[in-house]
GUPA-177646 format. One record per residue (C-alpha): x, y, z; residue number from 0. Coordinates in nm, 2 decimals. Layout:
# residues N
+--------+--------+--------+-----+
!   east !  north !     up !  nr !
+--------+--------+--------+-----+
!      X !      Y !      Z ! NUM !
...
+--------+--------+--------+-----+
//
This chain:
# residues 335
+--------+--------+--------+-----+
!   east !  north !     up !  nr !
+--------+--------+--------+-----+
!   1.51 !  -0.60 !  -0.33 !   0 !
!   1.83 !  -0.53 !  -0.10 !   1 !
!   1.85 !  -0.88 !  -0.03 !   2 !
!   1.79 !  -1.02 !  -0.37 !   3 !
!   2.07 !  -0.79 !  -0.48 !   4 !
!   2.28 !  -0.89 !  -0.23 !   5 !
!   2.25 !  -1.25 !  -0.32 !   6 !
!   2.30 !  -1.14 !  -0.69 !   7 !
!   2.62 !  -0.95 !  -0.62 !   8 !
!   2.76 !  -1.20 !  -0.32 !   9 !
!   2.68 !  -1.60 !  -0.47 !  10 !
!   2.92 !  -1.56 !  -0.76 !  11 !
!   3.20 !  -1.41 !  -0.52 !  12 !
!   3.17 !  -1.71 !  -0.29 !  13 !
!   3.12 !  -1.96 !  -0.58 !  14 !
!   3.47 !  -1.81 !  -0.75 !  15 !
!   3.66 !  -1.78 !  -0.38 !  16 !
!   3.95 !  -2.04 !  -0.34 !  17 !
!   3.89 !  -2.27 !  -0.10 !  18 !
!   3.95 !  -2.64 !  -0.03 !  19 !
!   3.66 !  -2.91 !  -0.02 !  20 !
!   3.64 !  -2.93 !   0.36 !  21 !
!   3.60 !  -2.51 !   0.38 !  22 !
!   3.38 !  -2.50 !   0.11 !  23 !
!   3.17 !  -2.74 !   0.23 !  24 !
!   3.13 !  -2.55 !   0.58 !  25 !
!   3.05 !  -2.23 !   0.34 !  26 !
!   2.74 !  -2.43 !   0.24 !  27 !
!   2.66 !  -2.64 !   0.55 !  28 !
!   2.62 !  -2.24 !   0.73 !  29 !
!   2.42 !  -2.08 !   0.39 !  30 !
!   2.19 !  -2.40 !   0.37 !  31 !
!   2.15 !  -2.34 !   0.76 !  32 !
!   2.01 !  -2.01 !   0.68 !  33 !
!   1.76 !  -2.12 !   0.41 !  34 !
!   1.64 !  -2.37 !   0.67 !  35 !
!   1.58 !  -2.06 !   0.91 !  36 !
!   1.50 !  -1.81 !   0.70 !  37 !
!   1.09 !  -1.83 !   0.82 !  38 !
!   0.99 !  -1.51 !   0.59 !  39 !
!   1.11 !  -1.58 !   0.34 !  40 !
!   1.38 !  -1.33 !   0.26 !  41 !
!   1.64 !  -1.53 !   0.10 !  42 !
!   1.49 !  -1.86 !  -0.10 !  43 !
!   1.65 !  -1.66 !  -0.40 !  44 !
!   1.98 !  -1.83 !  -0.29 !  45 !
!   1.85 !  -2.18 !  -0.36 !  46 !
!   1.85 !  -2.10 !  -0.78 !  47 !
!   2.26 !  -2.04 !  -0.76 !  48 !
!   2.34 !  -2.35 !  -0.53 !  49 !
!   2.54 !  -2.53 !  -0.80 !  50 !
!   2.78 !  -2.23 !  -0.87 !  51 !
!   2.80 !  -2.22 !  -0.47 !  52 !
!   2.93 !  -2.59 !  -0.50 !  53 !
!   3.17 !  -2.46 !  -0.74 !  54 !
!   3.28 !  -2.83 !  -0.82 !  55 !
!   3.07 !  -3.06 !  -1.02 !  56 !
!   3.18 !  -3.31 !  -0.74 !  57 !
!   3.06 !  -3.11 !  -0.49 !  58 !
!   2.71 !  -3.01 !  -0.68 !  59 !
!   2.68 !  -3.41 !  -0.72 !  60 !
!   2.70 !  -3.45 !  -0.32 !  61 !
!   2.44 !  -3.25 !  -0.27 !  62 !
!   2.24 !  -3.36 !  -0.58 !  63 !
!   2.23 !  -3.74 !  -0.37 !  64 !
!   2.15 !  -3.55 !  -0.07 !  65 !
!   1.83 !  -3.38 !  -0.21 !  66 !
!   1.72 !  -3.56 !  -0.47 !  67 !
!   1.53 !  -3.84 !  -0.25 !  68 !
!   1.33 !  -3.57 !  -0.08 !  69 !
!   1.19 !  -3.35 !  -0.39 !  70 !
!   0.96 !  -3.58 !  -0.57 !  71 !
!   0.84 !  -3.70 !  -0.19 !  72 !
!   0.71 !  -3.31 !  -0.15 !  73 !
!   0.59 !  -3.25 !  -0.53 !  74 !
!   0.35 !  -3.58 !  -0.49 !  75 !
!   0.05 !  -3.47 !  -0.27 !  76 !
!  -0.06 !  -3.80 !  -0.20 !  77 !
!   0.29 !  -3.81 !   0.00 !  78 !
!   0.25 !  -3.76 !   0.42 !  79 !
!   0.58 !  -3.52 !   0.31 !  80 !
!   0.41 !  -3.31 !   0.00 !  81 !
!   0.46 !  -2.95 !   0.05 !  82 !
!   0.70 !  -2.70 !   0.01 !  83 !
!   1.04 !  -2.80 !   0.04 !  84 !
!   1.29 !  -2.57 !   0.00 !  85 !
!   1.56 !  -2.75 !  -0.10 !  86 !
!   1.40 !  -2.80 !  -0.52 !  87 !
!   1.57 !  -2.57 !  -0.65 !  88 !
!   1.87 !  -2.62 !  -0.46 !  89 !
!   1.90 !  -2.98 !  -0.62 !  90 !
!   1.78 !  -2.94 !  -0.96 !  91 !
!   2.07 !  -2.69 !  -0.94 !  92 !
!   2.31 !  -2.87 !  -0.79 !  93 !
!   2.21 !  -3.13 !  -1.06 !  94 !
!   2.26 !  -2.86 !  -1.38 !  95 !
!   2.62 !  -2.79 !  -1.25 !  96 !
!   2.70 !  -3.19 !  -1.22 !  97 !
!   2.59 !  -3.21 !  -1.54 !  98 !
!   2.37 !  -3.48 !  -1.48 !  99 !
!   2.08 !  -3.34 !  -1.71 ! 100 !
!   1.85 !  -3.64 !  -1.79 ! 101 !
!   1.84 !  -3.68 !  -1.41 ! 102 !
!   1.68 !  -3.31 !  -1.44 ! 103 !
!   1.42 !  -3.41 !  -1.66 ! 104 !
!   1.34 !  -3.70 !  -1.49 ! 105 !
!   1.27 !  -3.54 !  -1.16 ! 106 !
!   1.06 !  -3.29 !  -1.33 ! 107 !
!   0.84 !  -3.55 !  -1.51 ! 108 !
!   0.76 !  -3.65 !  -1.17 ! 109 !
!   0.57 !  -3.33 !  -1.07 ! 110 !
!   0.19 !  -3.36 !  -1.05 ! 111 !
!   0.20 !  -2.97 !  -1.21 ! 112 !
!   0.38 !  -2.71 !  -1.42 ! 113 !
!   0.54 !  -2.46 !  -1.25 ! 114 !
!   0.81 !  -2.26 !  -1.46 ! 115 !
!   0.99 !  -2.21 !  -1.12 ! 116 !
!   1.13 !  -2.55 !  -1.14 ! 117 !
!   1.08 !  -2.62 !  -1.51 ! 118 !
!   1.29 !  -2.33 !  -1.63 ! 119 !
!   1.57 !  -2.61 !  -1.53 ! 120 !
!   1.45 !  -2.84 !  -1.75 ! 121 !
!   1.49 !  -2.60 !  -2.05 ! 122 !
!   1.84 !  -2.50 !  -1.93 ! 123 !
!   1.91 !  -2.94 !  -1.96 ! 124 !
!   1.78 !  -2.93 !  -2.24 ! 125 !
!   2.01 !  -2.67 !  -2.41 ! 126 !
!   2.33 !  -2.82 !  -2.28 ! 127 !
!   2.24 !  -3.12 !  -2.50 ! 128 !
!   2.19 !  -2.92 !  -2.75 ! 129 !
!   1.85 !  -2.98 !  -2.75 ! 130 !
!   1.71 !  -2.61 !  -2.87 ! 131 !
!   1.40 !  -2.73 !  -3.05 ! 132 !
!   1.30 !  -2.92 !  -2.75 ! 133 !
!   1.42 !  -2.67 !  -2.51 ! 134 !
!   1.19 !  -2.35 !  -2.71 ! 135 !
!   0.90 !  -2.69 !  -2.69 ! 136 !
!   0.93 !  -2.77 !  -2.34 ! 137 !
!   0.93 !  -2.36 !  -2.23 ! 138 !
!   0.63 !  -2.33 !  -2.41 ! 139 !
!   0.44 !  -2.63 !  -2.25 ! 140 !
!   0.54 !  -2.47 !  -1.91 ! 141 !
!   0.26 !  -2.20 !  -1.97 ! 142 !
!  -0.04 !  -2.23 !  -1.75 ! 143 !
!  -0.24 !  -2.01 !  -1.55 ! 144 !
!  -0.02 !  -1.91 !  -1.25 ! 145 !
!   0.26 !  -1.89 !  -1.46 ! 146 !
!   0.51 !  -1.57 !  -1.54 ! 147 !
!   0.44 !  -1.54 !  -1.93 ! 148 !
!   0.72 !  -1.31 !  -1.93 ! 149 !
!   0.97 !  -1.54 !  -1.76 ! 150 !
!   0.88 !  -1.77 !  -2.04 ! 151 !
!   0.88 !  -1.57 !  -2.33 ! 152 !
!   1.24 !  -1.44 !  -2.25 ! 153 !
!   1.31 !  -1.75 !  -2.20 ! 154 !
!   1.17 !  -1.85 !  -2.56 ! 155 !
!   1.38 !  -1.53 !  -2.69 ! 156 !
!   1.67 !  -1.63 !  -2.59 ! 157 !
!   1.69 !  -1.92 !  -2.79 ! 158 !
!   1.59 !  -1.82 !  -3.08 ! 159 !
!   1.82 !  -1.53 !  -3.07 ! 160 !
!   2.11 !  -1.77 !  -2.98 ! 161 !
!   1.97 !  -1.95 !  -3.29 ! 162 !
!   2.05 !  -1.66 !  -3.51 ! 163 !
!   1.63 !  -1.64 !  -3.60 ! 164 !
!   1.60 !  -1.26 !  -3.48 ! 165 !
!   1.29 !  -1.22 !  -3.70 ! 166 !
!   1.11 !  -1.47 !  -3.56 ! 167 !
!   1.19 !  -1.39 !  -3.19 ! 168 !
!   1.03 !  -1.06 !  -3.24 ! 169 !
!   0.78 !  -1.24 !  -3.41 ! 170 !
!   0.68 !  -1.46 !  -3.13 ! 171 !
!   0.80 !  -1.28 !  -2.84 ! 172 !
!   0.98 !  -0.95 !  -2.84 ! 173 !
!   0.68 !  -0.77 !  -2.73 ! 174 !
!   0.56 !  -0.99 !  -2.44 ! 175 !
!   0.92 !  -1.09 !  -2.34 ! 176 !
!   1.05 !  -0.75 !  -2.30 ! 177 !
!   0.80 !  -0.54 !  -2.08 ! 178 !
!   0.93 !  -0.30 !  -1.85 ! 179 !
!   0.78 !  -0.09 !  -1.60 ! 180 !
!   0.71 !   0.19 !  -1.83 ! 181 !
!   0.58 !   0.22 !  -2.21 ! 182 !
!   0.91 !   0.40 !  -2.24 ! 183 !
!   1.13 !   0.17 !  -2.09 ! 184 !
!   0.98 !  -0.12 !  -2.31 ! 185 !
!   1.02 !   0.06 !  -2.66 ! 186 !
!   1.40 !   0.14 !  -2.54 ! 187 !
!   1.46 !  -0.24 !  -2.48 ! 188 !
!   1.29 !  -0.36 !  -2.76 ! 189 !
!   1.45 !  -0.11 !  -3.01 ! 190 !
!   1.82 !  -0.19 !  -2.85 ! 191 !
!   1.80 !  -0.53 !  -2.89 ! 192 !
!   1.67 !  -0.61 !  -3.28 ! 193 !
!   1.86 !  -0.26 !  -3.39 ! 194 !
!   1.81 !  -0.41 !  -3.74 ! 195 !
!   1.37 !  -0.33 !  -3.73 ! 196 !
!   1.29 !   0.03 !  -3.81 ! 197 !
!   1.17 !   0.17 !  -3.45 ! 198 !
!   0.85 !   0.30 !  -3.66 ! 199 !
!   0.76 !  -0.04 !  -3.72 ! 200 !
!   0.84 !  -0.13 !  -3.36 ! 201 !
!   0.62 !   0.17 !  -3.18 ! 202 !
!   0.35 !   0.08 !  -3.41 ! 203 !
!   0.35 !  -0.33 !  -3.33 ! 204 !
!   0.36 !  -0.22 !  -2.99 ! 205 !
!   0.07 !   0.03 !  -3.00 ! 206 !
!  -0.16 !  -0.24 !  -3.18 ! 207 !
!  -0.02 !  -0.47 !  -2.90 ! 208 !
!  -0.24 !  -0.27 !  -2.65 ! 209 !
!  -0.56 !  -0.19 !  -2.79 ! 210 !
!  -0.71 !   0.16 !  -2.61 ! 211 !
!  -0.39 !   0.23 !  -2.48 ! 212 !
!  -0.23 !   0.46 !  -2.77 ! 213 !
!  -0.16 !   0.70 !  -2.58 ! 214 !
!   0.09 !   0.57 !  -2.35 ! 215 !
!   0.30 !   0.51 !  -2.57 ! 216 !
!   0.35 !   0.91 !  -2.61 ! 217 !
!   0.64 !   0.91 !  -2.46 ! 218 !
!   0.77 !   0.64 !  -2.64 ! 219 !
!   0.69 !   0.84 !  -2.97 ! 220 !
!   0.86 !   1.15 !  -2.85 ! 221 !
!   1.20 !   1.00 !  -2.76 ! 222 !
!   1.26 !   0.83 !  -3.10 ! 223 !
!   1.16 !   1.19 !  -3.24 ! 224 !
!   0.85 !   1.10 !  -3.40 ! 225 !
!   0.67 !   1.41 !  -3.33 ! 226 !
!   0.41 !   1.38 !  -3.58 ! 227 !
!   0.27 !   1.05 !  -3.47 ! 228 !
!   0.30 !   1.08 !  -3.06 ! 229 !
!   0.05 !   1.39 !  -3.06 ! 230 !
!  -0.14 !   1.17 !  -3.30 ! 231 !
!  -0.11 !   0.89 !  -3.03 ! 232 !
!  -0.16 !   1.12 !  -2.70 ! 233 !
!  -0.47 !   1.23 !  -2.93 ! 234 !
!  -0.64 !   0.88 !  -2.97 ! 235 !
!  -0.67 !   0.82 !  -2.65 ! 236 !
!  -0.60 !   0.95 !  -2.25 ! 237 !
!  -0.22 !   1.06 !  -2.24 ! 238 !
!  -0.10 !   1.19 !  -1.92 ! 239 !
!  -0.12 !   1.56 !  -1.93 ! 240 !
!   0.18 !   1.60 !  -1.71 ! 241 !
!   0.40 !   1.39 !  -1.91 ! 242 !
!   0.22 !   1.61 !  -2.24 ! 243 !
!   0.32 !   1.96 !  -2.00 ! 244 !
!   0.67 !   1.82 !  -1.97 ! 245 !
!   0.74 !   1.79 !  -2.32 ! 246 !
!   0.59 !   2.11 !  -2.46 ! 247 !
!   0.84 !   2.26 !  -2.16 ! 248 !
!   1.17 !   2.05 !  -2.27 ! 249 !
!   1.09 !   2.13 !  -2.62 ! 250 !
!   0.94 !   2.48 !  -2.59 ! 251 !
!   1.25 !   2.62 !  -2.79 ! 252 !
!   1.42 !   2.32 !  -2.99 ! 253 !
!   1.06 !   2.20 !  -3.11 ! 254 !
!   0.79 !   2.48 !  -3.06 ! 255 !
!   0.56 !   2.34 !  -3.33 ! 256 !
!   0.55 !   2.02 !  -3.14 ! 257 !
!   0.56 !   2.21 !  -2.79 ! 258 !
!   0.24 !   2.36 !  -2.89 ! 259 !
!   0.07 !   2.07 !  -2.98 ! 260 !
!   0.19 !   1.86 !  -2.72 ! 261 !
!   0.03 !   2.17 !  -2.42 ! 262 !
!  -0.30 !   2.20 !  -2.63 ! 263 !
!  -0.32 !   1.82 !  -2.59 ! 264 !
!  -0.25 !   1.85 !  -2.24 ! 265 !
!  -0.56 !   2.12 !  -2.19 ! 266 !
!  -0.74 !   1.88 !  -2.38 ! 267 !
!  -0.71 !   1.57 !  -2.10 ! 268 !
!  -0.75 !   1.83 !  -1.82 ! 269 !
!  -1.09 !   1.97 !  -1.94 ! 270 !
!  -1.18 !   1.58 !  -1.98 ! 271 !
!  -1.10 !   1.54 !  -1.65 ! 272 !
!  -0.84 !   1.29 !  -1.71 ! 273 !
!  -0.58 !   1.23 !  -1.45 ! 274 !
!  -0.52 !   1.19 !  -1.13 ! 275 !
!  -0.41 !   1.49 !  -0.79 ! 276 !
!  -0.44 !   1.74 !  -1.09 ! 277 !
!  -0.37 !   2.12 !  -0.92 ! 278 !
!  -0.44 !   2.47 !  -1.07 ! 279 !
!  -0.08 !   2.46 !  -1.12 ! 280 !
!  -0.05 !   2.19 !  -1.35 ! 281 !
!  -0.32 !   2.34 !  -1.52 ! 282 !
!  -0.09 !   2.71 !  -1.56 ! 283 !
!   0.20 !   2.50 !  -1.64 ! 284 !
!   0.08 !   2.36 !  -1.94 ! 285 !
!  -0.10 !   2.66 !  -2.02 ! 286 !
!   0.27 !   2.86 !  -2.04 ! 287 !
!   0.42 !   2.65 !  -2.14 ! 288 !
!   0.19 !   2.62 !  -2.46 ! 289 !
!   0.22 !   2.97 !  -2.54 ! 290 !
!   0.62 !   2.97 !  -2.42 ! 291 !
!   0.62 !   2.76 !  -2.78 ! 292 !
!   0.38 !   3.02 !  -2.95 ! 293 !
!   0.57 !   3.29 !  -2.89 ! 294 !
!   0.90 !   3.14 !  -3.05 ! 295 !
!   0.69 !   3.09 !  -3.38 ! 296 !
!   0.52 !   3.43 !  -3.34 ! 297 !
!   0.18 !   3.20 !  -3.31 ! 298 !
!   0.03 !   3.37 !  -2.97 ! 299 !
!  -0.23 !   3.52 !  -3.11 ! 300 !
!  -0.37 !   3.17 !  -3.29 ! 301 !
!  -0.28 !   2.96 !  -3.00 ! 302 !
!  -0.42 !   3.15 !  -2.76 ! 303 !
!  -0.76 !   3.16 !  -2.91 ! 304 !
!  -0.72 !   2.79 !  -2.97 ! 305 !
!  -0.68 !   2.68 !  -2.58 ! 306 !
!  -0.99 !   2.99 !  -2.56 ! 307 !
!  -1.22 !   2.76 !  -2.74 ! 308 !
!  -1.10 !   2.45 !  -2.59 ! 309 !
!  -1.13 !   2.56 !  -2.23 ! 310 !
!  -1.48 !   2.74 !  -2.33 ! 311 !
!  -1.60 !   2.40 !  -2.41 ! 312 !
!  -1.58 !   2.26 !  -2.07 ! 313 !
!  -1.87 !   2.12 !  -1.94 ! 314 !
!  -1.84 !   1.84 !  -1.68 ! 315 !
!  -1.75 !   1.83 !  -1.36 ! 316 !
!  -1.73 !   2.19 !  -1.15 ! 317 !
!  -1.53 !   2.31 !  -1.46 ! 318 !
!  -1.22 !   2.35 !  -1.27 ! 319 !
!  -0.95 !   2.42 !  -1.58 ! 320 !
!  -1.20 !   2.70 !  -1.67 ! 321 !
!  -1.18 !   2.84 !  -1.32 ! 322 !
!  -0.82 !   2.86 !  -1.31 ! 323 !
!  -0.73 !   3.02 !  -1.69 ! 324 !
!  -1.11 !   3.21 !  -1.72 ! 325 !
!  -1.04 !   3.56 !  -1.61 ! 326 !
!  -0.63 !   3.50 !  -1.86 ! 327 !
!  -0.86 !   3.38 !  -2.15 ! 328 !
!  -1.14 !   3.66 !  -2.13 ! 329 !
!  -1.40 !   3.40 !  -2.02 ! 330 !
!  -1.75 !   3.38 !  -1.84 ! 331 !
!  -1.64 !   3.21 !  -1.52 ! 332 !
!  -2.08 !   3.17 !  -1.37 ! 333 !
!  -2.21 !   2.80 !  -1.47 ! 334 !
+--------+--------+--------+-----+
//
């Protein structure tokens, strides 16, 4: 990652520096050096940006010649030279900056396979013709089974968007181009970039996108403030009871009705034995925390009787949520 963001932060500087044709070309005899030696590999990233290192389409061309002869050579495997070679990218780049896109498209008709690694240049030819039809085509016939379908759905997105068809790029893509690490993270994105869906109708296409999986997208719920329908979701099906403990404590006082709800639910996933390095304290926590919210609503008396009967109907396991809150709820602790 430190090296990836280096090259992210570093190629455009030495692409933009001011520097003659012999200088420059020293820059990229010492970087295509290092590729060559890099054994790991650590920095192959830098072969995507080798145009804007060129920063002359005369200089991109150069290269282009230099490369070009060798690519199709490794990409056929009856070849004695098929393999990896990495100068592809390098030269389909160097190739996008000369603006010698048919070339692109020809080399890549040459490979004996999809990979969207190298055909994700082929789409980017394709759009500086103008071609967006084709380009949103040839992006979808780079799908196969080894394949990032989330590379190629932004990809996808993008056009349309640029294309002014917002509906149908959430249609066709929003969802699967736009996943993050976490539920969360994924509503956030989505909502922020098509501000004109309702977010309802957002959390709810992504919850049927996930079958099962309803209650993930708690979190997701309780950020947009729909209370009402993320206990509903944590309630459908395992929610993380931490995540369920935190919010009844951040909401304890601004939101006690929901607080409640959201530490009963929490109880609830503990006494099913849901989660994972669950200790007695979590258990307390979202026991107080619970009743924290009771007490601002002058609902102690109901709530407590309510986690009573939920904890009392513990069962499995060596009933561990009933031997940390038995003796606070009045219960009988023997099996």
């Amino acid at each position: 990652m430190a090296v990836n963001n280096a090259i992210e932060k570093l190629t455009p500087v030495i692409g933009k520096a001011s520097a003659d044709d012999t200088l420059r070309q020293r820059w990229l005899e010492r970087l295509w050096g290092a590729l060559q030696e890099d054994q790991m590999p650590y920095i192959e990233a830098l072969s995507d940006p080798w145009g804007d290192l060129c920063a002359s389409a005369r200089a991109a061309s150069i290269w282009a010649d230099e490369l070009i002869g060798t690519v199709p050579m490794t990409w056929n495997i009856e070849q004695e030279l098929s393999g990896y070679f990495k100068g592809s990218s390098a030269c389909l780049s160097a190739l996008f900056k000369a603006g010698r896109h048919a070339e692109i498209l020809g080399l890549l008709a040459t490979m004996p396979y999809k990979m969207w690694h190298f055909r994700k240049w082929g789409v980017q030819a394709l759009l500086a013709q103008g071609k967006k039809d084709e380009a949103l085509q040839y992006a979808e016939d780079s799908r196969g089974i080894s394949e990032s379908p989330y590379a190629i759905a932004r990809a996808c997105e993008e056009i349309l968007l640029s294309d002014g068809l917002h509906d149908e790029a959430y249609q066709r893509y929003a969802i699967e181009a736009n996943r993050k690490t976490t539920n969360l993270a994924t509503f956030r994105a989505i909502t922020q970039k098509y501000p004109h869906k309702n977010p309802r109708e957002i959390l709810n296409d992504l919850v049927s996108s996930a079958p099962g999986e309803a209650g993930k997208w708690f979190a997701a719920a309780k950020s947009a403030g729909f209370y009402l329908e993320a206990i509903e979701l944590a309630n459908r099906s395992p929610c993380d009871s931490k995540t369920l403990t935190r919010a009844a404590r951040d909401l304890a006082e601004t939101e006690p009705l929901f607080a409640i709800e959201a530490g009963l639910t929490a109880l609830k996933w503990l006494v099913a034995e849901y989660g994972y390095d669950i200790t007695g304290a979590d258990v307390m926590s979202a026991y107080s925390y619970t009743m924290k919210a009771a007490e601002a609503v002058e609902r102690k008396t109901e709530t407590f009787e309510r986690i009573r009967v939920l904890v009392a109907g513990e069962a499995s396991g060596d009933r561990f949520v009933t031997k940390v809150l038995g003796r606070t709820l009045g219960l009988n602790l023997r099996m």
